[in-house]
C-alpha positions, -999 to +999 in steps of 0.1 A: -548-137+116-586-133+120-601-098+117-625-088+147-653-095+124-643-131+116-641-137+154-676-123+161-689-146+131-673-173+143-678-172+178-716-173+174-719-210+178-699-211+212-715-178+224-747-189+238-730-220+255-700-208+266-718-175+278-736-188+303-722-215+316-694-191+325-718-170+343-733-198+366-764-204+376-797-182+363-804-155+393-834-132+383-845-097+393-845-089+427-881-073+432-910-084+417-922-057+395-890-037+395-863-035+372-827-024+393-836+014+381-866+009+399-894+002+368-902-028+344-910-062+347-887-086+364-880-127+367-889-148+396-862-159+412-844-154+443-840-121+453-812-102+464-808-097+496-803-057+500-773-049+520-773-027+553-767+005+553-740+007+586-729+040+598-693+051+593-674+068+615-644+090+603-611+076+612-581+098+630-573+124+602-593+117+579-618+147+561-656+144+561-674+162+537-710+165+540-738+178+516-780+179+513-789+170+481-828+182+469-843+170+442-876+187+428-896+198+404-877+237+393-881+253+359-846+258+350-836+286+321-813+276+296-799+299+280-834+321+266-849+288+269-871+279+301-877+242+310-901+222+334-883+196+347-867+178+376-831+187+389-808+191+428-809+228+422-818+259+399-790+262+376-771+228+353-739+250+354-734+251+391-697+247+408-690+212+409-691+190+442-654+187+453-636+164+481-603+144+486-593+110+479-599+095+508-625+117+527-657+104+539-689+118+517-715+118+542-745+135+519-781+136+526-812+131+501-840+151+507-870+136+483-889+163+472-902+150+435-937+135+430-921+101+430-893+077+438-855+086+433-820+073+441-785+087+437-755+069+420-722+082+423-713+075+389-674+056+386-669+061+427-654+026+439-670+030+470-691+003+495-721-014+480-748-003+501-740+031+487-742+027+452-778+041+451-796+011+427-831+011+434-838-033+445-803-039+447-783-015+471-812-001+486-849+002+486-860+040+464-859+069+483-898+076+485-915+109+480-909+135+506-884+108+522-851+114+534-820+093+526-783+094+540-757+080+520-721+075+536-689+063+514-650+070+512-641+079+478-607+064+472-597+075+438-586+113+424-608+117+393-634+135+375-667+117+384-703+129+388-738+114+404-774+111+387-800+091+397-804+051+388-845+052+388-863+045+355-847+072+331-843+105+353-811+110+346-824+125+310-839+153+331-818+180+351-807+153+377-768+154+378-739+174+386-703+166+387-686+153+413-641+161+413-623+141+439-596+158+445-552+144+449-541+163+473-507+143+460-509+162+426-490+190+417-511+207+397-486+219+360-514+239+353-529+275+357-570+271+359-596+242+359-630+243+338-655+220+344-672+209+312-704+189+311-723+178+281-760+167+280-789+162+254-822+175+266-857+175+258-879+173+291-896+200+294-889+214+258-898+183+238-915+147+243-904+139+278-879+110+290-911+089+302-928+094+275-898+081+250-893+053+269-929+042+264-925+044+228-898+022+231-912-005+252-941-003+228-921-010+199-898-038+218-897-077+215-873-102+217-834-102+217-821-107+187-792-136+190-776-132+159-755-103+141-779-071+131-781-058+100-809-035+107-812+003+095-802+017+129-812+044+150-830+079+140-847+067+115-816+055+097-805+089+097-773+088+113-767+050+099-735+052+079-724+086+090-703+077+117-674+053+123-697+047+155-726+033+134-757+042+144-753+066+177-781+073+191-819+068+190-834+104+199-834+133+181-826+157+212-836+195+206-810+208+224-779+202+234-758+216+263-726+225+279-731+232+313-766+240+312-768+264+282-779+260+249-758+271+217-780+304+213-769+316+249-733+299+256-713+297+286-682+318+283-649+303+295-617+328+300-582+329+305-552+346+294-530+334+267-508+307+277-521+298+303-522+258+309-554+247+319-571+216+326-602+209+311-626+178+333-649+168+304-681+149+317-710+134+291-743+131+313-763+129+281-784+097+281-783+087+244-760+111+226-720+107+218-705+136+216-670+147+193-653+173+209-626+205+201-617+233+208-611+252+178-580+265+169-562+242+200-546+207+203-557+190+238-534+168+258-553+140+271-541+129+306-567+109+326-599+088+315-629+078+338-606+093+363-575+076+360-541+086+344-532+081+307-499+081+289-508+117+279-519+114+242-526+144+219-555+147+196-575+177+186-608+158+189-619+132+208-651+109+215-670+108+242-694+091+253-721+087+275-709+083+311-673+087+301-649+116+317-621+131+301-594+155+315-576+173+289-551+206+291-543+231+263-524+257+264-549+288+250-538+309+222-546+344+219-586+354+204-617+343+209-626+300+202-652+281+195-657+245+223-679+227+198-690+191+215-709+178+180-737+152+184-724+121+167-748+110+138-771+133+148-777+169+140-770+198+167-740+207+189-735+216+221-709+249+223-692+272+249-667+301+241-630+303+247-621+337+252-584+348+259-588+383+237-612+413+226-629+400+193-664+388+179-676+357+193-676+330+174-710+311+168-720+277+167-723+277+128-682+284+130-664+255+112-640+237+135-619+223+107-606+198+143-642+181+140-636+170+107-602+150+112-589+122+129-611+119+165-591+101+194-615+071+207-609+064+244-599+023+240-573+039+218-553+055+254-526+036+273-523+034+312-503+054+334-479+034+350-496+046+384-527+034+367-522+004+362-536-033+380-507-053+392-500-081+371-521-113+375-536-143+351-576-138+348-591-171+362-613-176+333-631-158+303-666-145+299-683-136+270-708-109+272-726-100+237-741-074+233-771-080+213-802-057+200-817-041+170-844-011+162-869-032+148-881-042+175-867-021+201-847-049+216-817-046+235-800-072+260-765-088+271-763-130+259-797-126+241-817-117+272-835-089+283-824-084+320-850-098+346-845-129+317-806-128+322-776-147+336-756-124+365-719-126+361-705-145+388-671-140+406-654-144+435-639-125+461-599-120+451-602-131+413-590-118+382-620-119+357-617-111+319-649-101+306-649-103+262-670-077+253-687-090+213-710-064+204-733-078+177-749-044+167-750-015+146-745+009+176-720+018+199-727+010+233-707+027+263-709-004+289-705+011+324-699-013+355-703-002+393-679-009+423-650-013+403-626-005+370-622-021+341-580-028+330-580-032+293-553-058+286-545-050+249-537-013+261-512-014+289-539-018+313-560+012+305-585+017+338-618+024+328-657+021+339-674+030+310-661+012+278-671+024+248-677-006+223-679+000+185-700-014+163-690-050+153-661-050+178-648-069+207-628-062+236-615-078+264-617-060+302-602-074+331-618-070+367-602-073+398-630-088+425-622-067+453-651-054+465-676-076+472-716-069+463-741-070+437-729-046+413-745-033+380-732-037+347-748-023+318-750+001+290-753+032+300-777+043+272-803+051+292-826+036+269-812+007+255-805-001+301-844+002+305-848-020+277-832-047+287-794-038+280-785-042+317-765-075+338-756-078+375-716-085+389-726-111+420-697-123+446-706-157+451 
């Protein structure tokens, strides 16, 4: 039996045949000038044509649930730590945004920063012409313009929104986003909503300005397997069993808009059951995650049921959503979300009891062990895709180094690329070959992944290891031009980015 690695190594002289023709023909960018986050260069040939934006009427029974979103420039505090940026409101840590499976989300976008924005509802298998991708499910909201997105949000899960133009979701533009089951049960006492994010606008060198870095450093996609030193400098090159994690050294990092020095404090009683609603919006950080002193129960990923799995650590990362539930003991605990290969944490406190608060120097001997990767989980039998044969196989590598910058899917930079073709009704396996020292979480729009060597695990951001493969399977039923990409915000501007097209 051949090892993963042998089957990346080998595979390298079908990859850029079989690649491609698999895809179909070469489709380019579809604006000249604009990347699909709205910025960078693009090819030259056809464009896509932009979908209409139709009304929708509620049907008998069913909810609406409507909303005005506003973003604009705020100075948010932190935790002791004030920030210039650009967000929907004046505090990260806000209630989330809640509605039913099934509802119509009728929200509004009122444009209020210096520049263009959009809104993507991050995971939501909802209509096309509501994805919110700047040139390829609508034109960008313009400053001081006004912008009404309509969609039914099918699935129960833990989602949230941020915007898909240039790199703004590494500034204060998110929030989560719970569809509710109004099905479920419940099994559990209290809900916490727990989102993670790296951050340096407005504190460090800003989003816009990193990127430029970048794209000054960048040239071509490497094609073959990369041996480079890695991100950071090489600092975090070897540390993890991710590789090399990340590319910016963040200054701070946050759980639900705080910084370690001013935490968030979550309570309860002990034993209660609760259900924790992890969310990474961080745009280059992985994060490992405990809760000291606990063991968490794993039930859902990217929104959809798992065979419940314990761990007392887990990955994850960018764009990926975990629910968990513990059962809380009695004291005071440290909720330690660890920047992988990087240094910093992001930290709340557990409190159940009187006691000294822990800080975020406390050791969490739960960091230290075995950490539960998310392709590790099995499906829920409710989860899963009814059995059917894909139609055919098609490789996407994942290629890209440091040194250059260079990042891109099949040795192209995307503008360069070959779109993913598919029709409606099929059954497509996508093998995922990443030929780099980094992880990279690969996120695709409209739809979910089922991961065939685990039960059918349903999933829209994959997290792909260094030097691994896996196969995803995707079930055509909603037809569009859909993004797929890494959801590295960085290594997406780059180039790291592909489109899903229904022929």
């Amino acid at each position: 039996m051949l090892n993963r690695r042998q089957v990346l190594l080998g595979g390298l002289g079908l990859a850029g045949t079989t690649a491609l023709t698999a895809c179909g023909k070469n489709i380019a960018n579809p604006m000249p000038g604009m990347s699909s986050t709205g910025q960078g260069p693009s090819g030259s040939a056809a464009p896509i044509t932009i979908p209409s934006a139709t009304p929708l009427t509620p049907k008998a029974g069913q909810g609406m649930v409507t909303h005005t979103l506003t973003p604009r420039p705020v100075t948010l505090d932190l935790g002791g730590v004030t920030a210039k940026t650009w967000a929907y409101g004046d505090e990260l840590g806000a209630l989330p945004f809640r509605a039913k499976a099934g509802d119509l989300l009728r929200i509004s976008v009122d444009n209020q920063l210096p520049t263009g924005t959009s809104v993507h509802w991050h995971g939501i298998r909802l209509r096309n012409a509501a994805d919110g991708v700047p040139g390829v499910t609508q034109q960008p909201i313009g400053k001081g313009a006004k912008y009404l997105y309509e969609f039914v949000a099918p699935d129960p899960g833990t989602y949230f929104f941020h915007p898909h133009s240039g790199v703004q979701i590494d500034r204060g533009l998110y929030a989560p986003l719970v569809i509710d089951d109004p099905r479920e049960p419940g099994r559990y006492d209290d809900e916490w909503v727990v989102v993670l994010d790296d951050w340096t606008d407005g504190v460090g060198k800003s989003p816009d300005d990193i990127l430029a870095d970048f794209r000054a450093q960048t040239g071509p996609v490497p094609t073959g397997m990369d041996h480079s030193v890695g991100g950071m400098d090489g600092m975090g090159h070897g540390k993890s069993p991710l590789g090399d994690a990340g590319d910016v050294a963040y200054p701070h990092y946050l759980v639900n808009g705080r910084i370690p020095a001013a935490p968030r404090t979550f309570t309860g009683k002990p034993g209660q059951k609760i259900r924790i609603r992890f969310i990474n919006a961080g745009a280059d950080t992985i994060f490992r995650v405990a809760l000291g002193g606990h063991t968490m129960t794993v039930t859902h990923s990217d929104g959809f049921p798992v065979v419940p799995t314990d761990t007392r650590a887990l990955f994850i990362a960018m764009g990926e959503r975990y629910d968990v539930t513990v059962t809380l003991g009695s004291g005071v605990f440290p909720l330690v979300a660890k920047a992988e290969g990087k240094e910093g944490s992001a930290f709340a406190v557990v409190r159940t009891a009187s006691g000294t608060a822990p800080s975020v120097a406390t050791k969490v001997p739960e960091l230290a062990g075995d950490v539960l990767i998310g392709t590790s989980l099995k499906a829920a039998e409710a989860a899963r895709l009814p059995g059917k044969d894909p139609v055919r196989t098609v490789q996407v590598m994942l290629n890209g180094a440091m040194k250059p910058y260079s990042w891109g899917i099949n040795g192209k930079k995307f503008g360069e690329d070959t779109p993913i073709e598919v029709s409606d009704g099929q059954r497509l396996r996508l093998r995922l070959m990443n030929m780099t020292m980094m992880a990279h979480p690969m996120h695709i729009h409209g739809h979910t992944f089922a991961l065939p060597a685990n039960g059918g695990l349903r999933k829209d951001t994959v997290l792909v290891k260094p030097m691994d493969m896996i196969d995803v399977d995707l079930q055509a039923d909603n037809p569009g031009n859909w993004m797929f990409h890494c959801h590295n915000i960085y290594h997406a501007e780059i180039g790291m980015m592909t489109t899903l097209r229904y022929r």
